[in-house]
C-alpha positions in Angstrom: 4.1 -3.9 -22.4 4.2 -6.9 -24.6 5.1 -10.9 -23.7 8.4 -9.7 -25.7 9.1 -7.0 -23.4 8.4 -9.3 -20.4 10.5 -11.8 -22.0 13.4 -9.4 -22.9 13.6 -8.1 -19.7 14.3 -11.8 -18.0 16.4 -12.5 -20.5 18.4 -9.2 -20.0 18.2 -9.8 -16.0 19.6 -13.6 -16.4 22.2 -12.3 -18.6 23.4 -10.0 -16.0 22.9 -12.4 -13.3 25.7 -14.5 -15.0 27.7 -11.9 -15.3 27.7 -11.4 -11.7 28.8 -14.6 -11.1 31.7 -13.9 -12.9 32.5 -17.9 -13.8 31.0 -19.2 -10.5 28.4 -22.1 -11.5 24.7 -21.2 -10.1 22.8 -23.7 -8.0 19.0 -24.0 -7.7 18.6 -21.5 -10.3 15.1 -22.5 -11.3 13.6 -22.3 -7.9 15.5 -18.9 -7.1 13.6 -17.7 -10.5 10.4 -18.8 -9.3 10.4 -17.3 -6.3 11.8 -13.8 -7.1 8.9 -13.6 -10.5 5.8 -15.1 -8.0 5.9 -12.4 -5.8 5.6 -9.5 -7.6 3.3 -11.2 -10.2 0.9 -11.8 -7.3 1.2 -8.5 -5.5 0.2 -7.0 -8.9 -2.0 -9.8 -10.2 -3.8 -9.5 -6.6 -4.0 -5.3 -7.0 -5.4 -5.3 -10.4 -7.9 -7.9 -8.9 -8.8 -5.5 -5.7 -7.9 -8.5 -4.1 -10.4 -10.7 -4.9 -8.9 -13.8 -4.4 -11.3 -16.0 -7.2 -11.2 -13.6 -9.4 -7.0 -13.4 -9.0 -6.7 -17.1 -9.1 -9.1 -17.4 -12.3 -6.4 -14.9 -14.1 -3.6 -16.7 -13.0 -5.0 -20.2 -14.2 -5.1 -21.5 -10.8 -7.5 -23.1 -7.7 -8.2 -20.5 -5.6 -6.9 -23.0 -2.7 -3.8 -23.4 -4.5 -3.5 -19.0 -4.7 -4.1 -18.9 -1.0 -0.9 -21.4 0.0 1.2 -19.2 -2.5 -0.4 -15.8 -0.8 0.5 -17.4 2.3 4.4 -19.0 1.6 4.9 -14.6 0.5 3.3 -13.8 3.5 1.5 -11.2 1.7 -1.8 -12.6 3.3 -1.8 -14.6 7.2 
């Protein structure tokens, strides 16, 4: 799977998302975004890595400190 396909499928989701609303105006749509991509990117991200946390944060382009807090807010570690 490409960036494209990654991309198209966002787009494609968001698209469908507004339709949803069916003219309702969204609110905190950017946060809501983050936090429904993070956690399945670091589930994955953390699997491909056999959880090796240094290794997962170097991927990611992140402190390792900084991959713990976000592990932590998913509650996918304690």
């Amino acid at each position: 799977m490409s960036k494209k396909h990654i991309e198209e499928c966002v787009r494609t989701s968001l698209e469908g998302y507004f339709k949803d609303l069916r003219g309702t105006e969204p609110d905190g749509m950017y946060d809501m975004m983050v936090r429904i991509v993070e956690k399945p990117m670091l589930e994955v991200v953390m699997q491909q890595a056999e959880h090796n946390q240094s290794r997962a944060a170097q991927w990611l382009g992140l402190n390792r400190n900084t991959l713990r807090k976000k592990l932590v807010e998913h509650k996918l570690i304690k």
